[in-house]
One Martini backbone bead per residue (centre of mass of N, CA, C, O) as a GRO file, in nm:
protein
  122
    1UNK     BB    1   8.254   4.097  10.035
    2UNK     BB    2   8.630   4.085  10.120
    3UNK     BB    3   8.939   4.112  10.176
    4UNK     BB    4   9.202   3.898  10.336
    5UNK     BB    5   9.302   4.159  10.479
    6UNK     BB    6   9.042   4.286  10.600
    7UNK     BB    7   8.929   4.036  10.773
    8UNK     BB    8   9.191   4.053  10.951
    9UNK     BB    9   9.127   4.287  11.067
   10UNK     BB   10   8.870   4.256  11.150
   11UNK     BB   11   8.590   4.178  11.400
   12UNK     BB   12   8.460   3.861  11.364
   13UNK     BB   13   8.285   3.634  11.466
   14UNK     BB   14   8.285   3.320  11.494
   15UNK     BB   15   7.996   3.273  11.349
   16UNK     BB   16   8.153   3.360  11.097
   17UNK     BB   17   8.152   3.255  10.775
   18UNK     BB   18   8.411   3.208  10.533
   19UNK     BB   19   8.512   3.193  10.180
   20UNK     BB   20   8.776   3.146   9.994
   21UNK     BB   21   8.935   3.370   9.716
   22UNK     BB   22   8.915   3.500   9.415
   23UNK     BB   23   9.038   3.832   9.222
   24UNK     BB   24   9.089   3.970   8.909
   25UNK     BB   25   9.251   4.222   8.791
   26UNK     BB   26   9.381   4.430   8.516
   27UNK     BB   27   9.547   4.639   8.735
   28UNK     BB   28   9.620   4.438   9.030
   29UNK     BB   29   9.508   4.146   8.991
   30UNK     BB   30   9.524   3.920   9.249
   31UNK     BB   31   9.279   3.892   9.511
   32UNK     BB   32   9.217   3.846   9.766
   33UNK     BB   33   8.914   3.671   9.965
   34UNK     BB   34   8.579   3.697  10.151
   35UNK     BB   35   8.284   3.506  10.167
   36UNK     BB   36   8.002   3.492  10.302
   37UNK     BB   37   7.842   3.243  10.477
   38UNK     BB   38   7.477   3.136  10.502
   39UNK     BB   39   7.515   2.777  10.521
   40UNK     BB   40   7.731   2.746  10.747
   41UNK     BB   41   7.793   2.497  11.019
   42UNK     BB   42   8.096   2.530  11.022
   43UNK     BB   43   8.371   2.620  11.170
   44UNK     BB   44   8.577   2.885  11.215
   45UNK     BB   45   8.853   2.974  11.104
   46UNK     BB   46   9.163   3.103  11.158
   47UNK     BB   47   9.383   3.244  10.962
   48UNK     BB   48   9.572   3.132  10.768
   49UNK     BB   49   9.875   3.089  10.771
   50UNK     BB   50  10.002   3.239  10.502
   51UNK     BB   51   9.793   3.501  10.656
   52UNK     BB   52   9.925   3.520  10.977
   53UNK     BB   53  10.224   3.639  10.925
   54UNK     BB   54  10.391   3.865  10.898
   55UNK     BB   55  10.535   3.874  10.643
   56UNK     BB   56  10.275   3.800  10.448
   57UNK     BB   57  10.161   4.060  10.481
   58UNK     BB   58  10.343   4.233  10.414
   59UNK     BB   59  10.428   4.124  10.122
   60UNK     BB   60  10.088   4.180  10.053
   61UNK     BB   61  10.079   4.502  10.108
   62UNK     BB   62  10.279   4.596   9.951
   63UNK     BB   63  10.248   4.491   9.656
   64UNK     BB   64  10.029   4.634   9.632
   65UNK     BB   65  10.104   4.933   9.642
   66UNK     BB   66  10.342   4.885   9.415
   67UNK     BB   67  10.086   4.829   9.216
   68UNK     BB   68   9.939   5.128   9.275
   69UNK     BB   69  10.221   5.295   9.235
   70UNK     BB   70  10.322   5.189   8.887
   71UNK     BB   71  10.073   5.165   8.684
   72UNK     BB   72  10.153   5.437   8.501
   73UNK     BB   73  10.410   5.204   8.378
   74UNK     BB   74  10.232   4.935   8.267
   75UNK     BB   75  10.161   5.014   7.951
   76UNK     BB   76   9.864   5.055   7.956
   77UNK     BB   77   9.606   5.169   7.739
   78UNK     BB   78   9.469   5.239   7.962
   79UNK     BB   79   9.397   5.512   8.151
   80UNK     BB   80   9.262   5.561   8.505
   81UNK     BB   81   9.379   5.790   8.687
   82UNK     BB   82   9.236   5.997   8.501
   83UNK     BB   83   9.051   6.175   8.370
   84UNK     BB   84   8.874   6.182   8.112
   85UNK     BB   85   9.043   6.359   7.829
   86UNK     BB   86   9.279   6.372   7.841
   87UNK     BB   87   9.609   6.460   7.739
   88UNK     BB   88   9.926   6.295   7.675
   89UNK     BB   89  10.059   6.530   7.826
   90UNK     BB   90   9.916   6.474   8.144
   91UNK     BB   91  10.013   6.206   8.172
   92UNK     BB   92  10.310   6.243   8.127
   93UNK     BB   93  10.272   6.375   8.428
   94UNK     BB   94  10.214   6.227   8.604
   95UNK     BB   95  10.446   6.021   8.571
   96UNK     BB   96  10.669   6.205   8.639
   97UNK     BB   97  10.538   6.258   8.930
   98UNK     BB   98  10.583   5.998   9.024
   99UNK     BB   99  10.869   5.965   8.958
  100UNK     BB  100  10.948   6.159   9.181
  101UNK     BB  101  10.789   6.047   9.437
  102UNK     BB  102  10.894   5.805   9.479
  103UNK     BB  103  11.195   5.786   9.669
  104UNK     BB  104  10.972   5.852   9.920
  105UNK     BB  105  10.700   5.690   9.887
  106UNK     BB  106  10.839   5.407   9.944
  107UNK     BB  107  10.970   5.410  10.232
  108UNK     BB  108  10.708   5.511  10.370
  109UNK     BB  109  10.529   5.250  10.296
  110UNK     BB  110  10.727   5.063  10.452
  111UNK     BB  111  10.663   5.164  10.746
  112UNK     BB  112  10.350   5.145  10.723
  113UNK     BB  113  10.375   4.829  10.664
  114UNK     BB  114  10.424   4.736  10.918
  115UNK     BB  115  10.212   4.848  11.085
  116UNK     BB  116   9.943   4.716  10.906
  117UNK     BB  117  10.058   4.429  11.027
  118UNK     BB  118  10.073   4.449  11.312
  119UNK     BB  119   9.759   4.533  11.317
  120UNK     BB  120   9.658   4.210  11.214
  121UNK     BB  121   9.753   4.060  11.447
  122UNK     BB  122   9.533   4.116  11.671
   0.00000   0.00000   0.00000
């Protein structure tokens, strides 16, 4: 198994089929999937429609980006980011250390998926 978004990145044989799913998670949300088929002996189409071009790819992986960056304001419960047993002072400096370099990378982290895009359409 592989995300939705690694599959279209990699070159694999038009023999190998794959079946688009998704999972959740907790921190991340939805993620699109493709499960290799080893009993499919139908035609493997290439990437849907809505995951073909440059927009779509773009803000998909935008969001994912700004999903795994904002994660530490996400109000979540568990703090997942730094290792087990800081304690809440060192939490709170990370979240402010996040927001401190937010102004930078994200305007950087937009230019990067759009290379990141443009390099999917191959």
């Amino acid at each position: 198994m592989i995300t939705e978004a690694a599959r279209l990145e990699l070159e694999f044989p038009e023999t190998i089929h794959f079946i688009s799913g998704s999972e959740t998670y907790e921190d991340l949300g939805r993620i699109q999937t493709a499960v290799h088929d080893f009993n499919s002996v139908m035609a493997t189409t290439t990437a849907d429609e809505a995951g073909s071009n440059f927009r779509s790819r773009y803000r998909e992986s935008f969001g994912l980006f700004l999903k795994l960056w904002f994660a530490p304001f996400a109000g979540v419960k568990r703090f997942s980011h730094l290792p087990a047993g800081l304690g809440g002072l060192r939490q709170f400096g990370f979240a402010v250390l996040t927001a401190l370099l937010t102004p930078l990378f994200v305007p950087v982290s937009a230019v990067l998926v759009i290379f990141h895009a443009l390099k999917s359409a191959r």
